[in-house]
C-alpha positions as CSV (number, residue, x, y, z in Angstrom):
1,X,0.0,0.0,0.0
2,X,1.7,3.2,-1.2
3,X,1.2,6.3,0.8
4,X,0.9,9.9,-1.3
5,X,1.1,13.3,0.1
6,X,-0.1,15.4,-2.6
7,X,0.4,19.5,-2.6
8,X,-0.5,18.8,1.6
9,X,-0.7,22.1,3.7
10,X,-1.7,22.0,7.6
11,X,-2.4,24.9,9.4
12,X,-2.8,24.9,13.1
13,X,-5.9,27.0,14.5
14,X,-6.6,28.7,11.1
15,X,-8.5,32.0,11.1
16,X,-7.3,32.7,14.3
17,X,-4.6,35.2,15.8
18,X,-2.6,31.8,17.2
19,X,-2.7,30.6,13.9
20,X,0.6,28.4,13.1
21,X,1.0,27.2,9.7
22,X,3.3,23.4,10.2
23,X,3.4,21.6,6.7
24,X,3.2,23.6,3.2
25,X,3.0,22.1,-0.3
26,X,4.3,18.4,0.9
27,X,4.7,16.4,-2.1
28,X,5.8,12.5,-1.2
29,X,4.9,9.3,-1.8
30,X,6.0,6.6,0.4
31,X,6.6,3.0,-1.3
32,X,4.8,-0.1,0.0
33,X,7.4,-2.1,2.1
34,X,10.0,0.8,2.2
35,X,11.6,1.9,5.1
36,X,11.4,6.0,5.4
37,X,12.5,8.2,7.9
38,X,12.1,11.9,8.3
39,X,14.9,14.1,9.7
40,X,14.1,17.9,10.5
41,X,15.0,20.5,13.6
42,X,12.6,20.3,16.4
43,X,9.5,22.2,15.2
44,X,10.0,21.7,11.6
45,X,6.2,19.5,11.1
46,X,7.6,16.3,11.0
47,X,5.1,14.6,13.8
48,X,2.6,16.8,12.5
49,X,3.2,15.4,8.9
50,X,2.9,11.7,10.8
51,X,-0.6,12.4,12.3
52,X,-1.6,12.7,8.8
53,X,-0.8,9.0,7.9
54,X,-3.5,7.7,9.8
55,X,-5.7,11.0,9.6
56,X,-5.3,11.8,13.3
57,X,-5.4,15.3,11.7
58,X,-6.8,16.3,8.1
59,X,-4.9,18.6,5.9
60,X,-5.6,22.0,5.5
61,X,-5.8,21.6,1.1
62,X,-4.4,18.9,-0.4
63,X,-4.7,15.4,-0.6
64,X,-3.0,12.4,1.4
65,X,-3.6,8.8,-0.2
66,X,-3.6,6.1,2.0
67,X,-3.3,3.4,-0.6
68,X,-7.3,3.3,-2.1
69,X,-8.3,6.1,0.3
70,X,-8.1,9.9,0.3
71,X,-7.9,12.2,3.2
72,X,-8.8,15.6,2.2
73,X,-10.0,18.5,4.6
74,X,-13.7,17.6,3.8
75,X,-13.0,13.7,4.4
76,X,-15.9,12.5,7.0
77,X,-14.5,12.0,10.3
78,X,-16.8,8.1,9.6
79,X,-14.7,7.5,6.8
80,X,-11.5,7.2,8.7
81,X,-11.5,4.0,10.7
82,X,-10.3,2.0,7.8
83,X,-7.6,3.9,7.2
84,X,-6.5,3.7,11.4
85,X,-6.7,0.0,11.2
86,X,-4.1,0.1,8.2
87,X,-1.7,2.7,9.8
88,X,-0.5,2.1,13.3
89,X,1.4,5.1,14.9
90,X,3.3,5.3,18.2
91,X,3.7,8.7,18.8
92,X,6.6,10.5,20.2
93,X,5.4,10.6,24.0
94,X,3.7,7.4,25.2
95,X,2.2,8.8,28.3
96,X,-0.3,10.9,24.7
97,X,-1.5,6.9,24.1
98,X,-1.8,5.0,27.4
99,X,-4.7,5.5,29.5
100,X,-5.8,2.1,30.7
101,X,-5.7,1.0,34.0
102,X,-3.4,-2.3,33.6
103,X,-1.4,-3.1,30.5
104,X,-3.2,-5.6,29.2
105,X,-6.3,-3.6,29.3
106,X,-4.3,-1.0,27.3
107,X,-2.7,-2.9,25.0
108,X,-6.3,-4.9,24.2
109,X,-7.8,-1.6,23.7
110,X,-7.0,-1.2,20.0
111,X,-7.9,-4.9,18.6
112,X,-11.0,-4.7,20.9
113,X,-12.3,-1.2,19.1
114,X,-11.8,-3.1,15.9
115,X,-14.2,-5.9,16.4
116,X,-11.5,-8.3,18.1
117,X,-12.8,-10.4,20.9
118,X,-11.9,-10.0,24.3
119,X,-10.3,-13.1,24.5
120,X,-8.0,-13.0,21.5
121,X,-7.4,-9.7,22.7
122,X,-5.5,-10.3,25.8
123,X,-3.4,-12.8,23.5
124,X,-2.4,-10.7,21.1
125,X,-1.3,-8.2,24.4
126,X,0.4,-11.4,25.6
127,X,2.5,-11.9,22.0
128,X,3.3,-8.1,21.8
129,X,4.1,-7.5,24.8
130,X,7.1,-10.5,24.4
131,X,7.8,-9.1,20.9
132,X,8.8,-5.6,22.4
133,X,10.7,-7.7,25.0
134,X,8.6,-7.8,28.2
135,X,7.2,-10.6,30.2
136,X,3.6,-11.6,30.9
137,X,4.2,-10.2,34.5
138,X,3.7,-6.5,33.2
139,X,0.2,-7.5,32.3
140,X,-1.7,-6.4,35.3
141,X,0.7,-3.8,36.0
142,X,-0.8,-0.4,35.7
143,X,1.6,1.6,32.7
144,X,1.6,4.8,34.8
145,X,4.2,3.0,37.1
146,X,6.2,1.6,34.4
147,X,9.8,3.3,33.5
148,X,9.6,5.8,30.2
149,X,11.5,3.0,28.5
150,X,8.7,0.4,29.5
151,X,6.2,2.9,28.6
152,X,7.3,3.3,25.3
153,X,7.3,-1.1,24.6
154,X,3.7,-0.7,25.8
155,X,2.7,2.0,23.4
156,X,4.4,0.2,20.7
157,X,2.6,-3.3,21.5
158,X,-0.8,-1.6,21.7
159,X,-0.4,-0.5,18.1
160,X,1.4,-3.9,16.8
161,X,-1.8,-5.5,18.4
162,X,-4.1,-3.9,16.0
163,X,-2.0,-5.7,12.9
164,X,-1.4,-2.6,11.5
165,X,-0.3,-2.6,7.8
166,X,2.2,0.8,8.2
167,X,3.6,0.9,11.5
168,X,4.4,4.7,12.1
169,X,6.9,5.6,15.1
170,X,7.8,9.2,16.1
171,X,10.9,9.4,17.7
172,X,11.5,5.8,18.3
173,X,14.3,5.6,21.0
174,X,13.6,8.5,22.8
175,X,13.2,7.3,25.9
176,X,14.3,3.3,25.6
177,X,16.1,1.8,28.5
């Protein structure tokens, strides 16, 4: 599934006097299986261009294609869930993406919202959880008391539990122990 960011601009709080204008004119296309990073100073859009891959936010003009689907700024909020099943993002602070009491519960959250039972839920949060290198004790831990490292492998095994066809991680070691 190719990704296409097509004469993208996003504008923070348009209309307003805090307007901030963060992407202009991105033109990009991102290759199915193909490894691509972004580099930029602090400030320069780069997690603000992420958030458009799974339409966390919606361009200001333009057009991003998400393989078969477009997000433009008139796309129906309805419209979008496909396209969040299909791209998976961890985002660069994982305290933004964990709010469930245990880690399991967290991590089950996603597949669960997608029509996953409960069940294979909390096995998929068992296999991710070992895939980002932690044991089935963290389970019924609560993630608020986990280390910034640890909260980042939860983050990142919430999303891989939803199968995600484009896995999407801003700033991906900040943080690791």
């Amino acid at each position: 599934m190719d990704i296409r960011f097509e004469q993208v601009d996003f504008t923070y709080q348009p209309n307003t006097p805090f307007e901030q204008r963060a992407l202009f004119d991105i033109n990009m296309t991102i290759k199915e299986n193909s490894y691509t990073a972004l580099v930029g100073h602090t400030g320069s859009g780069k997690s603000t261009l992420l958030q458009h891959l799974n339409a966390l936010v919606k361009p200001t003009s333009g057009t991003v294609h998400i393989g078969e689907r477009d997000i433009q700024p008139d796309t129906d909020n309805k419209n979008l869930k496909p396209i969040r099943k299909k791209v998976g993002i961890v985002f660069q602070f994982p305290e933004a993406q964990l709010f469930e009491e245990t880690v399991a519960k967290d991590i089950a959250f996603g597949p669960k919202n997608f029509g996953v039972s409960e069940e294979e839920a909390l096995v998929l949060a068992k296999e991710t959880l070992e895939q980002v290198g932690l044991d089935e004790s963290y389970l019924e831990r609560s993630p608020f008391e986990l280390s910034g490292g640890q909260m980042r492998r939860v983050a990142i095994a919430g999303v891989l539990a939803m199968r995600p066809e484009v896995l999407v991680l801003d700033e991906p070691t900040a943080g690791l122990d």
